[in-house]
C-alpha positions as CSV (number, residue, x, y, z in Angstrom):
1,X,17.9,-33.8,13.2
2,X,19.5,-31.3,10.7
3,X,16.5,-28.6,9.7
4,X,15.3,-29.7,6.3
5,X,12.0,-29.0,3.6
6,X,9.2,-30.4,5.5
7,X,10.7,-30.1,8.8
8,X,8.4,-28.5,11.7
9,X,11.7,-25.8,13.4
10,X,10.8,-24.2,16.9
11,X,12.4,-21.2,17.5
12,X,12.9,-18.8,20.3
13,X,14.1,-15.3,18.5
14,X,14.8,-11.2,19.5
15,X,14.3,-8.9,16.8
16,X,16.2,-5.6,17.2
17,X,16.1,-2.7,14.8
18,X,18.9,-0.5,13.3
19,X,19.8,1.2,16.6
20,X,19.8,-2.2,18.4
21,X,16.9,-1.7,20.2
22,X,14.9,-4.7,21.1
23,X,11.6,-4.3,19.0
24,X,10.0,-8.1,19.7
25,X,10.5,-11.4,21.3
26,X,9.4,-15.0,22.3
27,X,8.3,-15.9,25.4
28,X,7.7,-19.5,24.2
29,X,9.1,-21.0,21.3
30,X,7.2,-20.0,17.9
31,X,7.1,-23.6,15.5
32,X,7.2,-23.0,11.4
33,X,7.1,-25.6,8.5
34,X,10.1,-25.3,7.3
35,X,10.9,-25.2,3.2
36,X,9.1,-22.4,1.1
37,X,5.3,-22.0,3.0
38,X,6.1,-18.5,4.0
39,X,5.8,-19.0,7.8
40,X,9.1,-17.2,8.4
41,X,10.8,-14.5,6.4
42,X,12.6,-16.4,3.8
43,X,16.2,-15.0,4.2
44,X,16.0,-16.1,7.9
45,X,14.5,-19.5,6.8
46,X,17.6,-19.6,4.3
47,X,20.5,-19.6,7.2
48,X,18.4,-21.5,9.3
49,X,18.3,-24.5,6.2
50,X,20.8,-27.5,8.0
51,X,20.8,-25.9,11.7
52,X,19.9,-28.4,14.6
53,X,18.4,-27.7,17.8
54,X,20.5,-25.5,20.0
55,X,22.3,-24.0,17.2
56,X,21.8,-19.8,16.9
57,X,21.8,-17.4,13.8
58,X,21.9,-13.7,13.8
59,X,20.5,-11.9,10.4
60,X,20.5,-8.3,9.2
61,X,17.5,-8.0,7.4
62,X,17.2,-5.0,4.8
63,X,13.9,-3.9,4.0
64,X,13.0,-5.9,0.9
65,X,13.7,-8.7,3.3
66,X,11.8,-8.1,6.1
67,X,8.5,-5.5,6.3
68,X,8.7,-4.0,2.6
69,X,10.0,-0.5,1.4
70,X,7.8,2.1,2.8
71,X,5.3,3.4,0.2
72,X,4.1,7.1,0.7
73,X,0.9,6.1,-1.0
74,X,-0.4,3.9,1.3
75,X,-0.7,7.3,3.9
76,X,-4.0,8.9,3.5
77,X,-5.6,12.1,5.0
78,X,-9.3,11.4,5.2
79,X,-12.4,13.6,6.7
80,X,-13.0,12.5,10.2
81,X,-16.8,12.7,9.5
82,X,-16.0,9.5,7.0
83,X,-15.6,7.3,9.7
84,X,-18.6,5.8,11.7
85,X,-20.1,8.0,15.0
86,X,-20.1,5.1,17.0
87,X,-16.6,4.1,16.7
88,X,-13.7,6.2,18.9
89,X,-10.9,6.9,16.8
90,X,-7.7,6.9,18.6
91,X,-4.0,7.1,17.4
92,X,-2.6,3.7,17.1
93,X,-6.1,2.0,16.5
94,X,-6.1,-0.4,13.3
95,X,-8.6,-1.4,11.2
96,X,-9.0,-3.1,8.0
97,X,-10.6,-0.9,4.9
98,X,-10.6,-1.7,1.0
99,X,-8.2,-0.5,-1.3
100,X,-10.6,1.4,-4.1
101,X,-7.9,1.1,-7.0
102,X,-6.3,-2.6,-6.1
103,X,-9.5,-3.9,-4.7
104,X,-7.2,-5.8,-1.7
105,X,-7.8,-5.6,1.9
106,X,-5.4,-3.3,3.6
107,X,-4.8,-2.8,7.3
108,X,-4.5,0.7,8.5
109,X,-3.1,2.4,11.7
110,X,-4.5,5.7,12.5
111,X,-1.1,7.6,13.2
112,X,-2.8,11.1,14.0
113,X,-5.8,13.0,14.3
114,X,-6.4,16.5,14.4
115,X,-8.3,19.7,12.5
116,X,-11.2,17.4,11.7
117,X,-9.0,15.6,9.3
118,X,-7.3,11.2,10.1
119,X,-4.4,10.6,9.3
120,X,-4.1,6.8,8.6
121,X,-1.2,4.2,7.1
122,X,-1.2,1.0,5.3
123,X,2.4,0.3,5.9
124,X,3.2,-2.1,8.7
125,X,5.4,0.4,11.2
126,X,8.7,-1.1,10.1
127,X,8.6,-0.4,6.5
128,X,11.4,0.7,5.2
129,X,13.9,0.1,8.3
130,X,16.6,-2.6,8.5
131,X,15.7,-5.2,11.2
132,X,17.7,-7.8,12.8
133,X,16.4,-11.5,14.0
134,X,18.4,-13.4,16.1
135,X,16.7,-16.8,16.7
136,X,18.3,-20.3,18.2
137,X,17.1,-23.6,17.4
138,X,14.8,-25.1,19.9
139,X,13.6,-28.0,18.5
140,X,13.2,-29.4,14.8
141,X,11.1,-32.8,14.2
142,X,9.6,-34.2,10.9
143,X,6.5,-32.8,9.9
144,X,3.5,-34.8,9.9
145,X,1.8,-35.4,6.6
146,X,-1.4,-33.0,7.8
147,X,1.1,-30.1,8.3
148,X,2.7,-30.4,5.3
149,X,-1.0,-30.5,3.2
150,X,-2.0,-27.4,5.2
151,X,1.3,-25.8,4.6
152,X,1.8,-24.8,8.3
153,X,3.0,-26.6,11.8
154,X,0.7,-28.1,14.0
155,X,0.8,-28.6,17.8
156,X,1.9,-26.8,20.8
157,X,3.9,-23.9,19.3
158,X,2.4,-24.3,15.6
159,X,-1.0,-23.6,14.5
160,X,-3.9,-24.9,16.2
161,X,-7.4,-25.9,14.4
């Protein structure tokens, strides 16, 4: 079966970044609904539109296409006495935090800490860099009519509820 709108894709993928170092991978093939729900970054969804199982693709993804441009806004220094005593800051700890001008819900990374001041970032840690996803086809099977209402795969590599 060709890969097709409404067609549940497994994958098995590496994602390397500019320097060709390996930055992620599967263990177990990831499943998608394939044909505009957003479960896969659209230019990868695009060369993988009429693939089969066992065929491969290899796409350089610039940033627009991948994690976003990196926005120097979304740093902030804040006063380390704004955060709660009880919790243990630590570089690389996330949390999630209102936006006060946009109102959304923005995940930050704590990137340093030091002089009683946090240093904390919005931007996922590959804004702004070129990535590249090299996935193969593992499997590709109609999906059912429950997947294609919830706008997501189902089942042993999709979503589970």
């Amino acid at each position: 079966m060709q890969i097709a709108k409404n067609s549940v894709v497994s994958l098995n993928y590496e994602m390397y970044d500019a320097d060709n170092n390996l930055l992620d991978q599967t263990d177990e093939p990831i499943s998608y609904l394939h044909g505009g729900y957003d479960g896969i970054f659209p230019l990868v969804e695009e060369k993988l539109h009429e693939k089969k199982a066992g065929d491969k693709v290899d796409v350089l993804m610039q940033p627009d296409d991948a994690f976003g441009d990196y926005e120097a806004e979304l740093v902030r220094v804040e006063p380390l006495d704004v955060f709660p005593d009880d919790v243990e800051l630590t570089v690389g700890m996330v949390f999630e935090a209102d936006d006060p001008e946009t109102g959304d819900v923005l995940m930050f990374r704590v990137t340093q800490i030091a002089d009683g001041k946090v240093v904390v970032d919005a931007n996922h840690p590959l804004a702004g860099q070129s990535v590249r996803f090299v996935a193969t086809v593992a499997d590709v099977r109609p999906a059912s009519p429950d997947e294609i209402s919830h706008g997501h795969a189902h089942g042993e590599h999709g979503h589970h509820h």
